[in-house]
C-alpha positions as CSV (number, residue, x, y, z in Angstrom):
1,X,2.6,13.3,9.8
2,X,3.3,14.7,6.4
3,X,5.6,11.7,5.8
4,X,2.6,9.3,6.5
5,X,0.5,11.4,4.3
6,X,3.1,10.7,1.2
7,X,3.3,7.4,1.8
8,X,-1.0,7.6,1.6
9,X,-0.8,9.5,-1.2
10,X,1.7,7.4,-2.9
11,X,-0.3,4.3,-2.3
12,X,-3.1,5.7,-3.6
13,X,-1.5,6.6,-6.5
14,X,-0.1,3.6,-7.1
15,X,-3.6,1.8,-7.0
16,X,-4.5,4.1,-9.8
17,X,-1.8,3.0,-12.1
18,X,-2.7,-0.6,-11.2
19,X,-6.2,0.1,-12.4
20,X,-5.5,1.7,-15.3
21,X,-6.4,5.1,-14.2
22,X,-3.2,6.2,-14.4
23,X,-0.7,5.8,-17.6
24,X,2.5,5.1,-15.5
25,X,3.6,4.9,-12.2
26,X,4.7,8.0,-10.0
27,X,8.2,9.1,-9.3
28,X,8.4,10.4,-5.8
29,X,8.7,14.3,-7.0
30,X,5.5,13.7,-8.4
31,X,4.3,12.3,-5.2
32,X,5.6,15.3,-3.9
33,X,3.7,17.3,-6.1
34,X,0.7,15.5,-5.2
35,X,1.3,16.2,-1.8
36,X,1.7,19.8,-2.4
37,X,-1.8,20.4,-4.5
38,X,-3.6,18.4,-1.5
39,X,-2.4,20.6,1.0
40,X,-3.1,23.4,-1.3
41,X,-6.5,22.6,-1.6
42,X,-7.4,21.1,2.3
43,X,-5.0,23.7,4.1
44,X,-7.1,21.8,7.4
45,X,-5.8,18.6,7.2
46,X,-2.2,20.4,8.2
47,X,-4.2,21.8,11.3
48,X,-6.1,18.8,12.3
49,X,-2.7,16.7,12.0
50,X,-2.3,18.5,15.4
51,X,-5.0,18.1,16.8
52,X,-6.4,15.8,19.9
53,X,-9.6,14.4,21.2
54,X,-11.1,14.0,24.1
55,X,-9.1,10.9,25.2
56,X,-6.2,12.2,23.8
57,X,-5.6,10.5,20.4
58,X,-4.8,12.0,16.9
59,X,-8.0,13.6,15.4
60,X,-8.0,10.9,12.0
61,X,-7.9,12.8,8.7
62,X,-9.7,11.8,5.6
63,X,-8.3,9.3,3.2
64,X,-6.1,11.0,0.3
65,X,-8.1,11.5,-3.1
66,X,-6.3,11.0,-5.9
67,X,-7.7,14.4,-7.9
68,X,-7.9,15.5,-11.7
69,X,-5.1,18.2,-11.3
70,X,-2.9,15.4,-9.4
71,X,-3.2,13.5,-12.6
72,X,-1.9,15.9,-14.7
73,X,1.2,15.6,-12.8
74,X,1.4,12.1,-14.2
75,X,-0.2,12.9,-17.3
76,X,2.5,15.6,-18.0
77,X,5.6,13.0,-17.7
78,X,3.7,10.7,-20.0
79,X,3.2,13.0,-23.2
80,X,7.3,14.5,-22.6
81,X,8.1,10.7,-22.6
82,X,5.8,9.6,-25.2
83,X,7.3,12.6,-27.4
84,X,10.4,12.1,-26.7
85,X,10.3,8.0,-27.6
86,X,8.4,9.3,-30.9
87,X,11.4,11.9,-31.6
88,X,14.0,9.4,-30.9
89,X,12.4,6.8,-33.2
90,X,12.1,9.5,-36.2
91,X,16.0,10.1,-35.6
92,X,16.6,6.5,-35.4
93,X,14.9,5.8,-39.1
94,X,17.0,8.7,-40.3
95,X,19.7,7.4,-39.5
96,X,19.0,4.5,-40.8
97,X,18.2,5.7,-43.9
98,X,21.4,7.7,-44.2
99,X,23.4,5.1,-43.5
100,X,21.8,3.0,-46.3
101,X,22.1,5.8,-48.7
102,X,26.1,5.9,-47.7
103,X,26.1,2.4,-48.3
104,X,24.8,2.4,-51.6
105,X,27.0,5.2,-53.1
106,X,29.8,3.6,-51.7
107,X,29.3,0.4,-53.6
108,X,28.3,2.1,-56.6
109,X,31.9,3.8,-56.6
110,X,33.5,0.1,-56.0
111,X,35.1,-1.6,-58.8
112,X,37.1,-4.9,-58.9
113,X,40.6,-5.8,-60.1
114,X,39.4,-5.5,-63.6
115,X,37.3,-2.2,-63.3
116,X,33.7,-3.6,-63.0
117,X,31.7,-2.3,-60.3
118,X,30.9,-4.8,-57.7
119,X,27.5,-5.8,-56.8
120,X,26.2,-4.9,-53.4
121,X,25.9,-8.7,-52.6
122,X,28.9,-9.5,-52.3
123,X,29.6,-7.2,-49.6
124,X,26.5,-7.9,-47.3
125,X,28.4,-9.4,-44.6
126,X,31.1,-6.8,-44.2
127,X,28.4,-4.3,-44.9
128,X,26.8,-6.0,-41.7
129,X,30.0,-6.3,-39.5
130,X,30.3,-2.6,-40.0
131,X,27.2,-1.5,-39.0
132,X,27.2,-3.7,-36.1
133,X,30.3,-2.0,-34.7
134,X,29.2,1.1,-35.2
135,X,25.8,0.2,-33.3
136,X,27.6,-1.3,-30.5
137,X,29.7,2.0,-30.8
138,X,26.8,4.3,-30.3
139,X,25.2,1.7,-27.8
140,X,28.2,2.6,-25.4
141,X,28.4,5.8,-25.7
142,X,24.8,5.7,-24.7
143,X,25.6,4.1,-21.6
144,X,28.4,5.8,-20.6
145,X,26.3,9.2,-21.2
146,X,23.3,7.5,-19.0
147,X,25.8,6.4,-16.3
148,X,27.1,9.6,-16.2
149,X,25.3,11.2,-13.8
150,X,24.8,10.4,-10.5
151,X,21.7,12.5,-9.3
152,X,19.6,10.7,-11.9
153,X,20.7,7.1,-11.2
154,X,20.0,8.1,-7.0
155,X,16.7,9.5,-7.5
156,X,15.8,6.6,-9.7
157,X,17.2,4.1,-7.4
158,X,14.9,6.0,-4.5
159,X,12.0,6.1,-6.7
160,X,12.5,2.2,-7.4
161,X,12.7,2.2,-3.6
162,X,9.0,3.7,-3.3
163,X,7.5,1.6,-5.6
164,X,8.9,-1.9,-4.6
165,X,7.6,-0.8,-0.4
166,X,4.4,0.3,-1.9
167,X,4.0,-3.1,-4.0
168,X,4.8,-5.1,-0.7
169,X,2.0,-3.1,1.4
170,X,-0.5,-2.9,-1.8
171,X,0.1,-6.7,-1.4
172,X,-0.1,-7.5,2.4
173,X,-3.1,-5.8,2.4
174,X,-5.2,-7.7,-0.4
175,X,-3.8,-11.2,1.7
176,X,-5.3,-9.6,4.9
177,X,-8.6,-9.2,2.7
178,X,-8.3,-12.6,1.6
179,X,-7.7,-14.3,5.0
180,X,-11.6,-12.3,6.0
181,X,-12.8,-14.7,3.6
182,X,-13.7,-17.7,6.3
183,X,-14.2,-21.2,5.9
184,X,-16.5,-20.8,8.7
185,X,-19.9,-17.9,8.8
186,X,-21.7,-16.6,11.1
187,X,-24.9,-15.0,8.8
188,X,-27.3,-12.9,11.2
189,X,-31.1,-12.9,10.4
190,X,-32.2,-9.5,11.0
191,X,-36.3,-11.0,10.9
192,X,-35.5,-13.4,13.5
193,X,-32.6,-11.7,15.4
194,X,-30.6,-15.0,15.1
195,X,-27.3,-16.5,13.8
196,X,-27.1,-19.4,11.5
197,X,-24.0,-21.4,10.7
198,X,-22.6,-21.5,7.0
199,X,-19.7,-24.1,6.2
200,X,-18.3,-22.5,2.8
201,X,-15.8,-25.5,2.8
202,X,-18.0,-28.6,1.5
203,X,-15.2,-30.9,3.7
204,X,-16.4,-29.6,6.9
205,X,-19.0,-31.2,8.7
206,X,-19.4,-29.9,12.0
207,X,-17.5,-27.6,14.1
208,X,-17.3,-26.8,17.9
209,X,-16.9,-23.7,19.7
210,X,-16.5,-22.2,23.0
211,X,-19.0,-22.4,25.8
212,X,-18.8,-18.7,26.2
213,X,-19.1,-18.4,22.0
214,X,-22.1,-20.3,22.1
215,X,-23.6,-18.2,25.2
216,X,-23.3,-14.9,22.9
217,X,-24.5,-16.3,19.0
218,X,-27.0,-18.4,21.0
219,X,-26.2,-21.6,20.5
220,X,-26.5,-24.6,22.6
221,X,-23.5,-26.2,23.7
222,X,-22.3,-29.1,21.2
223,X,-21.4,-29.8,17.5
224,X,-22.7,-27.1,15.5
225,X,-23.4,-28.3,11.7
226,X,-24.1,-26.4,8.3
227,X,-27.1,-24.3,8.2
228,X,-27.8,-24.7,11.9
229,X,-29.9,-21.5,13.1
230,X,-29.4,-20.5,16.8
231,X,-31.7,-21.5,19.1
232,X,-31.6,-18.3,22.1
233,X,-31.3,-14.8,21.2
234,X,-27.6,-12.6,20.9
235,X,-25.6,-11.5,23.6
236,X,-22.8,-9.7,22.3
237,X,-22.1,-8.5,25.3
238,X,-21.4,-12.2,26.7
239,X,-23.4,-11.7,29.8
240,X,-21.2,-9.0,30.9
241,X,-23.8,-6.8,31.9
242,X,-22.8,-6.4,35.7
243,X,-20.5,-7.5,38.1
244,X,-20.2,-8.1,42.0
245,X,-17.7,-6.1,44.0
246,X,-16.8,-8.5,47.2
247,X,-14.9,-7.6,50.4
248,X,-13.4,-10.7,52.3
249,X,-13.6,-10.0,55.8
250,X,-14.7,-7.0,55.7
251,X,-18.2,-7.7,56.0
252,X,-21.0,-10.3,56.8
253,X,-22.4,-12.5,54.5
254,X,-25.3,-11.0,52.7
255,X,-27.8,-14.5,50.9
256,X,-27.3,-13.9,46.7
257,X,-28.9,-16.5,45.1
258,X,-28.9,-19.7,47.0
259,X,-25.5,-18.8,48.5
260,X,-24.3,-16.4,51.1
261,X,-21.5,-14.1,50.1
262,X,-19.2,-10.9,51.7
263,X,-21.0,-9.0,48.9
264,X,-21.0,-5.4,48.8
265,X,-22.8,-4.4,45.7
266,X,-23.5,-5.3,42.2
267,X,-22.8,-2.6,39.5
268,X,-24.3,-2.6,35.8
269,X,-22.0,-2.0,33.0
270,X,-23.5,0.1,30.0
271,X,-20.5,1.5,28.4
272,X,-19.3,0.0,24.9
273,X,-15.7,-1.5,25.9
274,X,-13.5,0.7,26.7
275,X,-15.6,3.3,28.4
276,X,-15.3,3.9,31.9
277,X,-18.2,2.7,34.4
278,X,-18.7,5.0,37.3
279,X,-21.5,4.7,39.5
280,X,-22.4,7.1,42.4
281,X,-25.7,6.3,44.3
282,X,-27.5,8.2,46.3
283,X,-28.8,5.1,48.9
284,X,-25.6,3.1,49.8
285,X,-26.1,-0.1,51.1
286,X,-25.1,-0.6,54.9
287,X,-23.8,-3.6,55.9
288,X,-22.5,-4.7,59.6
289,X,-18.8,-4.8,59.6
290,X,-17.3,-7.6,61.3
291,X,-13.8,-6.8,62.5
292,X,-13.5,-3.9,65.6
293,X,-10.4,-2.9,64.0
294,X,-9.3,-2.9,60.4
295,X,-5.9,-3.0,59.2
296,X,-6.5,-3.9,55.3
297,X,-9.1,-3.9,52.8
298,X,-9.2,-6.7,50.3
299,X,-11.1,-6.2,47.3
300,X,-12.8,-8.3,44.8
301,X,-14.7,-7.9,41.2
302,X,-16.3,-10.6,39.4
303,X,-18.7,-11.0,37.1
304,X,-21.9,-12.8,37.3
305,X,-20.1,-16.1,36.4
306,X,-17.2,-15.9,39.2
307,X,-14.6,-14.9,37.0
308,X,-12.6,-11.9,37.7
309,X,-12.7,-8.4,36.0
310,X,-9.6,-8.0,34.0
311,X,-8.7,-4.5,33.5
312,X,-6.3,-3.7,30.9
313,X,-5.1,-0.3,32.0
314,X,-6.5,2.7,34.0
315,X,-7.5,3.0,37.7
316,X,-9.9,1.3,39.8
317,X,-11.6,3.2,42.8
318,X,-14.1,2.6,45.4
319,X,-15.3,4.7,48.1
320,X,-16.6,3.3,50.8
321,X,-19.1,4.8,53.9
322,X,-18.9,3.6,57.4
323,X,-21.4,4.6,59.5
324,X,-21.5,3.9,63.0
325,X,-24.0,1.0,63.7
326,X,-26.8,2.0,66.9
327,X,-27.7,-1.1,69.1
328,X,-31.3,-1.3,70.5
């Protein structure tokens, strides 16, 4: 848990410095750091990371906010680095300038074969071939002192790590925002509790959708064209409202409709998906059983169309009552 709650943090972070609310990006001891003043200041979110609901899944914890103090943190880096590119400049021109100053005495103190001095002109190019060298000189050692050490190029390499993972998911996730964007709408007109189409593709003319799809927008079967407003009122449940529960066999045919059926009962549904239906009621239904003896029970749910009830997971029971039938 407190490894998905760096990698939160970090992306957060990381969306800062991507707007501009940041000056550079975070290493991952500052992500650390980050980490540290959060847990400082919500000491709950360590307790509810343990925690379990009802149904027995993770109690979700707030989305990390990226605070003034974790700034700092950031902040802090910035002015050592900015200071220390500002020091290293200043040494850099004084250098410079003492290496001009060399240059000058020593061609003031140059004569030629005949004991006049020699004009710093004429030496420009070897005066540039040396400085080169020594350049290149101190260019290497600066390499060799920066590839010196290990620890730093590791934690560099991890922090490069961070940052190229958090780019990639910082990326997947503004193309999963773009692919929302449809071709295709579905606006819904609260003062008429309708939905009209809308084509945001000028190329597309008409479009055709499921009997079932059109059933729950309220739309009549066909080609549906820009602008069209539905003609019957929403059923996002798609007519699942109850189903049948069947016995073949079992029972005799009771009339439903204009159709006789072994139908035992019908049973509303008024959970959102994924809740459990139970029903207990107080008057059962008694039917006349047709078998004397029963060996096996065979047991169907459908819904109000004929299709079967799939059920992804969990358990399915039905109790039935026999009661023993008097003859008159």
């Amino acid at each position: 848990n407190r490894r998905n709650r760096f990698t939160a943090i970090h992306q957060e972070a990381y969306k800062k410095w991507k707007n501009f609310e940041l000056p550079i990006p975070p290493t991952k001891n500052e992500i650390k750091e980050m980490q540290k003043i959060e847990e400082k200041t919500h000491p709950e979110y360590l307790e509810e990371a343990l925690k379990v609901d009802d149904k027995g899944k993770p109690v979700p914890i707030p989305a990390p906010v990226i605070t003034d103090e974790m700034v700092e943190v950031v902040k802090d880096r910035h002015g050592y680095e900015q200071d220390k590119t500002r020091e290293t400049e200043e040494n850099e021109r004084k250098d410079k300038e003492l290496k001009e100053s060399k240059e000058k005495l020593k061609h003031a103190r140059r004569i030629d074969k005949h004991g006049d001095p020699i004009p710093p002109e004429q030496s420009i190019d070897e005066e540039e071939d040396t400085v080169a060298e020594e350049e290149d000189y101190e260019e290497e050692n600066e390499e060799e002192k920066s590839s010196g050490s290990p620890e730093h190029k590791d934690e560099q390499k991890n922090d490069d790590l961070i940052n190229e993972k958090t780019v990639t998911l910082i990326e997947e996730k503004e193309s999963q925002a773009k692919d929302l964007y449809s071709d295709i709408e579905f606006e819904y007109l609260d003062s008429i509790d309708r939905f009209k189409v809308v084509f945001n593709d000028p190329e597309i003319s008409n479009i055709i959708i499921s009997s079932q799809l059109c059933y729950v927008l309220g739309f009549p079967m066909g080609r549906l064209v820009n602008g069209q407003i539905g003609k019957y009122g929403i059923d996002l449940k798609g007519g699942f409202t109850s189903f049948a529960v069947y016995s073949k066999g079992l029972t005799s045919n009771v009339i439903m409709g204009n159709s006789v059926s072994s139908l035992l009962r019908i049973v509303a549904v008024e959970n959102r998906s994924g809740g459990v239906v139970e029903r207990v009621y107080d008057q059962p239904m008694f039917i006349p059983v047709l078998p004397r003896e029963i060996n096996e029970i065979e047991i169907e749910l459908r819904w109000m169309n004929g299709n079967l009830v799939k059920f992804d997971h969990g358990t399915v029971i039905i109790t039935l009552m026999f009661n023993r039938m008097l003859k008159f």
